[in-house]
N, C-alpha and C positions, 0 to 999 in steps of 0.2 A: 495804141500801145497798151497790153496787157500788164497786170501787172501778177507775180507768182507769189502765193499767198503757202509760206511756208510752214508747215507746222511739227513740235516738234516731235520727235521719233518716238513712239511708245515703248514704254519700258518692258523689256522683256523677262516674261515672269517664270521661272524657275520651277517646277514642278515639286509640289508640299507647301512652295514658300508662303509665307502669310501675311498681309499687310502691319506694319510697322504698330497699330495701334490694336492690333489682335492677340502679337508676342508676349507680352505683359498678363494678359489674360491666363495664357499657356502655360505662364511661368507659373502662377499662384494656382491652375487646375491641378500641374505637376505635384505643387508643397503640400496640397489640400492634404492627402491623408496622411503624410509625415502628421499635420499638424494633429491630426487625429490622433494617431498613436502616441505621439508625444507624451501625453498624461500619463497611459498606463505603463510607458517607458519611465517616466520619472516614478512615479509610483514603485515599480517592480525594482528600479535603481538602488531605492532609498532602502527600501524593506524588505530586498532581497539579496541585491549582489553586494550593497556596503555590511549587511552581517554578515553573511560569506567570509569578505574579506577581511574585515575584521576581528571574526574570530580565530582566523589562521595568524592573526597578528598577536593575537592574545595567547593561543597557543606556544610561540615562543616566548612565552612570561610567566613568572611567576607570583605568586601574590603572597607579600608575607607583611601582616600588621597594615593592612590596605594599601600596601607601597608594590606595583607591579616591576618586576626586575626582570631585565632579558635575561635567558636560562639556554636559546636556544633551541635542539632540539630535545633536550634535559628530560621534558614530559611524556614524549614518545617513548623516549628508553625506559621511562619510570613504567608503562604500560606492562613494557615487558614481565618485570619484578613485582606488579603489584597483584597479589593473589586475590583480592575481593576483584579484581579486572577479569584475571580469569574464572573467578565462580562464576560472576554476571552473566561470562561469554558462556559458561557451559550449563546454565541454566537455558541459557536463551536456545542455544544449540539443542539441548533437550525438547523444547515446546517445537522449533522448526522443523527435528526430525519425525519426532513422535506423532504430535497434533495436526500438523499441517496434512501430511498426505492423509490422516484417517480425517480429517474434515473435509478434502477432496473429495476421496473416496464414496463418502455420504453425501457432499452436493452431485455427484456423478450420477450416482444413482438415483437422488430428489430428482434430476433433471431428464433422467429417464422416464422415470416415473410420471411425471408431469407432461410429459409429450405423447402418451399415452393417450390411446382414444379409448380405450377402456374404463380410465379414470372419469366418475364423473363428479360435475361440479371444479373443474380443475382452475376455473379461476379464483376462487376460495380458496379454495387448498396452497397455489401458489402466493395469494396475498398473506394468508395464515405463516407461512414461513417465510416471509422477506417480512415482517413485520418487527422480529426479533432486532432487525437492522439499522430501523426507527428508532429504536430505545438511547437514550445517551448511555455514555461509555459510564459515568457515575454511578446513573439511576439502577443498571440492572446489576451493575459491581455490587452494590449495597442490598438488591434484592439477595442475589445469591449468598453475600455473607449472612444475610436471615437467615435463609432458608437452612444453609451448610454451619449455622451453629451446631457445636458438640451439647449443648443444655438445652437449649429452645428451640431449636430450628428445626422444622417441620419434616424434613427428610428422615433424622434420626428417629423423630416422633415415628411415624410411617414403620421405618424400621423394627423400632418399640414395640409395635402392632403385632409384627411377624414372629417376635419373640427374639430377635439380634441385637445385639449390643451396641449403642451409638459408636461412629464412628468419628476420630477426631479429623474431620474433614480438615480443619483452616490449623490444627494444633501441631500436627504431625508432616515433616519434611516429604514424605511419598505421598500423603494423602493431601498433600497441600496440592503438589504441581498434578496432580489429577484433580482438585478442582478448580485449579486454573484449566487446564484445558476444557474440562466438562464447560466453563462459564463459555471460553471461546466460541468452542466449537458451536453453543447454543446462538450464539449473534451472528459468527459470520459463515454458518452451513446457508441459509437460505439464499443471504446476498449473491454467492458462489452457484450458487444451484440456480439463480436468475440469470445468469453472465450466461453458463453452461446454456442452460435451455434454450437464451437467445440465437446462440450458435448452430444447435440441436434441429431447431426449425428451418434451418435455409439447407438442411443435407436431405438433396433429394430422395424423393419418394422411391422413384425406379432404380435407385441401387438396392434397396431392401428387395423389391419386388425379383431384382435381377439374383440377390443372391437367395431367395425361396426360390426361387427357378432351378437354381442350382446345387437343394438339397440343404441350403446351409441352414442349420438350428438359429434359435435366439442368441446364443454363446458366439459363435461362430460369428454371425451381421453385427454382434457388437464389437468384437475383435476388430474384424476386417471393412467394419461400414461405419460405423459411431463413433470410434475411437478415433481414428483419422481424420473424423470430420469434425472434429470435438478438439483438433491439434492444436489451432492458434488461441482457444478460449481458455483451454487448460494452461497452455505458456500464460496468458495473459493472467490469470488467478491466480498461479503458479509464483511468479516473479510478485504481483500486489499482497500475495498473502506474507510470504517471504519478508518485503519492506516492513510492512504493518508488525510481522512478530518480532523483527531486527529492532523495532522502535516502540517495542510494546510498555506501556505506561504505567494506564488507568487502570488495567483490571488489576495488575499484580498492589499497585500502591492501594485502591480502596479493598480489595480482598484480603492479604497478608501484610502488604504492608515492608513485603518483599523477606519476610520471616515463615516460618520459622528458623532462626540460625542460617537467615538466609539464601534458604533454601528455594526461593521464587523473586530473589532478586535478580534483574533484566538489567543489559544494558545502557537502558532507557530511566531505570528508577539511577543508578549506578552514574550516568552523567549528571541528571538531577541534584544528587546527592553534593556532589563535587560543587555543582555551581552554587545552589540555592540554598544547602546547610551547611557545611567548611566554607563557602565562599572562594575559592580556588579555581577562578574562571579560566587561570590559564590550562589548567589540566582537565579542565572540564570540555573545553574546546577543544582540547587535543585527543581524546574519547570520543567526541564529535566525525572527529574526523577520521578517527582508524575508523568508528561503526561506517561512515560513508564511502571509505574505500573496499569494505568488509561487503558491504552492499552492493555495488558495484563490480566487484570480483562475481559473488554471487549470481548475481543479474546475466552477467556472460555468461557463466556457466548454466545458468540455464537457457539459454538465448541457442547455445551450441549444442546442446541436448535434447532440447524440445521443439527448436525453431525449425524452419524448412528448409530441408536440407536437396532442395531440386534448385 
């Protein structure tokens, strides 16, 4: 008599499935980089989106004798009627339209210039102007009010030489915001004209070559070869140079001081003012906040004008 030695039926395994004491494992592979990220989530949480949010909180407040009072949207309207709001703005619109494109214009051409096999020595030459960049926004503010004194300052000196009569660079409301720009333009042409160049070097050879085939001048291959290959770095400087002047600070506060008769008062000194000297955080915040949708608008409109349009 045999006896039948049963055994029992194997479990049949499901394709991906993983045994019972591997899922666990899988779980916590899964969480691994949350867990990662997590810090600089908290991080960017604390020190980023809770000011955000709270100074849109503050914006509908008002601060009178340290006592904050909701007002609404009271601040904004104030924007409207408050004429130092609009000098700010039309200072600042002045340096965006005037300074920005002629400091393009001159990184365009550094960037030409530098790509140049003609040029020699050209890694000099490009270190020489990105160095300007290096400088803190303080250190060269203070140089150039040296330099641009009406008594002392070396420039007038220079001038003196020539037999011209000092000029009251930092004293006079026109000669003020030309040397605000002259300071600008001197810091951030090279930066710009690094961006460009980078760009500058990935536009093939055999389009120049194609349009000297076909008769085309220098004028002509920069038109229809440079410029177009020069599109997304110019948006790209274009839209940062824009942000930078919408929020521009340090050279106006260490150069004028945002005077004369405030004549080079920004924005940027303009919210300062609100929060850090009146203490009027609510409206300070709400300046804040037209500049960021000011910026913004902005930003599209050049996005729609300069971006690619295939």
């Amino acid at each position: 008599m045999s006896l039948a030695v049963t055994r029992p039926a194997a479990r049949r395994k499901t394709p991906g499935s993983l045994p019972a004491a591997a899922r666990p494992r899988r779980r916590r592979g899964r969480a691994a980089p949350y867990l990662f990220v997590l810090p600089a989530l908290l991080l960017f949480g604390a020190f980023k989106l809770y000011p955000i949010g709270w100074s849109f909180v503050l914006s509908l407040h008002r601060t009178v004798a340290g006592v904050d009072t909701f007002v609404g949207l009271d601040n904004y309207a104030r924007l409207v009627e408050d004429p130092l709001m609009w000098t700010a703005l039309r200072n600042t619109a002045v340096i965006l339209v005037v300074q920005v494109p002629l400091m393009l214009a001159l990184a365009t051409g550094l960037a030409v210039a530098l790509n140049s096999t003609l040029l020699k020595g050209r890694s000099v030459f490009r270190l020489g102007f990105f160095l300007p960049m290096v400088t803190g926004l303080v250190a060269y503010g203070i140089v150039f009010s040296v330099l641009l004194n009406k008594d002392y300052g070396l420039v007038n000196w220079a001038l003196g030489l020539l037999g011209l009569d000092p000029v009251p660079w930092l004293t006079d409301g026109t000669w003020a915001r030309i040397s605000l720009g002259l300071a600008l333009t001197w810091h951030y042409t090279g930066y710009n004209a690094v961006i460009l160049l980078a760009r500058l070097q990935t536009v093939p050879r055999e389009l120049y070559d194609a349009a000297a085939v076909d008769g085309a001048g220098a004028f002509t291959a920069f038109r229809h070869v440079t410029l177009p290959g020069l599109r997304p770095a110019l948006l790209l400087t274009t839209v940062l140079s824009t942000i930078g002047t919408l929020q521009l600070f340090d050279e106006p506060t260490v150069l004028t001081g945002g005077g004369p008769d405030n004549a080079t008062l920004t924005l940027g000194m303009y919210l300062y003012r609100n929060a850090f000297t009146y203490f009027d955080f609510g409206y300070a915040s709400a300046v804040g906040y037209a500049l960021t949708v000011l910026i913004g608008l902005l930003g599209l409109l050049q996005f729609r004008l300069l971006g690619d349009k295939s």
